[in-house]
C-alpha positions in Angstrom: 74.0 -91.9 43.6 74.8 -90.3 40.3 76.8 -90.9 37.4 79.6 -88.5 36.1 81.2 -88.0 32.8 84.3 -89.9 34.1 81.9 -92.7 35.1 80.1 -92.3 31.5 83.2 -92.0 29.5 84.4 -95.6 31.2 80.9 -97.1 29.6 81.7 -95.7 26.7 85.2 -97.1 26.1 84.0 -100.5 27.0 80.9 -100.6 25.3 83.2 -99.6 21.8 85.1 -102.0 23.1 88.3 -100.2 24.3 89.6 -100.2 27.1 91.8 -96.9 27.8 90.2 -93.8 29.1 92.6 -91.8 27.1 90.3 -92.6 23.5 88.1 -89.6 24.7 90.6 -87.7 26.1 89.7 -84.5 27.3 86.2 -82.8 28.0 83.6 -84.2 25.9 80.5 -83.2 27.8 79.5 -81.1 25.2 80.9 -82.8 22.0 77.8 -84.3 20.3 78.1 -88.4 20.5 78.5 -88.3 16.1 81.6 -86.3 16.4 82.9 -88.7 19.6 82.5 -91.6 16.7 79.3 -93.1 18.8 76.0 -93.6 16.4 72.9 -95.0 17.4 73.8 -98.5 18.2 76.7 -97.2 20.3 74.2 -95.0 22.5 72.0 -98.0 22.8 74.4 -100.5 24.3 75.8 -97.7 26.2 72.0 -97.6 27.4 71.7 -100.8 28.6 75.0 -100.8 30.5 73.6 -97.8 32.2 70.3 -99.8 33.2 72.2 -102.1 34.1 74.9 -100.4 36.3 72.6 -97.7 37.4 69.0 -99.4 37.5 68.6 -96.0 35.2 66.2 -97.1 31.7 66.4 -93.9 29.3 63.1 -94.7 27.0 64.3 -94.9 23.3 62.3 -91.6 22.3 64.5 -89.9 24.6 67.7 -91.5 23.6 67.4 -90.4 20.5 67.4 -86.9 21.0 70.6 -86.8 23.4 73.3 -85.3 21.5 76.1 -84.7 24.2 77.5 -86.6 26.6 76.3 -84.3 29.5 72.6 -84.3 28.3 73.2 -87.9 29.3 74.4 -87.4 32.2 71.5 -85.2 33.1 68.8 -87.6 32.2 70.4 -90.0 34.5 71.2 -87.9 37.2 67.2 -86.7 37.0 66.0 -90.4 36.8 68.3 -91.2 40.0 67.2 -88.3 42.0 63.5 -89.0 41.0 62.7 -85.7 39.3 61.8 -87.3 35.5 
C-alpha cells in the first residue's frame, strides 16, 4: 500500500471542506502547502485523516517541517513500507 498525490489531494479537498478535485488543479507536488492555501491546522487534520485512512501517524516535529505535498507523500510512503 501507498498513498499518491491524487489520493492526497482528495484528503486535502475534504479536509478544507471541498469537495471537487479540480480546487488544486494541476501538479502540486512541489507547490509548498502555504501557497496551496493550507496552514498548520490544515496539515494537521489532513494528518489525522491520513492515520486514520492509512494507519500512517506523521509525529508533529515532522509535520511541521513538510512543505510540499510530495514530501508528504514520501514520509507516508516510507512509514508504509517500513523504512522510517
Amino acid at each position: 500500500m501507498t498513498i499518491t498525490i491524487t489520493e492526497l489531494r482528495r484528503i486535502l479537498v475534504e479536509c478544507a471542506g471541498g469537495e471537487d478535485l479540480a480546487e488544486l488543479d494541476g501538479d502540486i507536488a512541489a507547490v509548498e502547502f502555504e501557497e496551496l492555501g493550507y496552514d498548520s491546522l490544515a496539515l494537521i487534520e489532513t494528518a489525522a485523516r491520513i492515520q486514520r485512512d492509512f494507519g500512517v501517524t506523521i509525529p508533529e516535529e515532522q509535520l511541521i517541517e513538510v512543505r510540499t505535498p510530495q514530501e508528504l507523500v514520501d514520509i507516508v510512503n516510507s512509514q508504509l513500507q517500513g523504512v522510517a
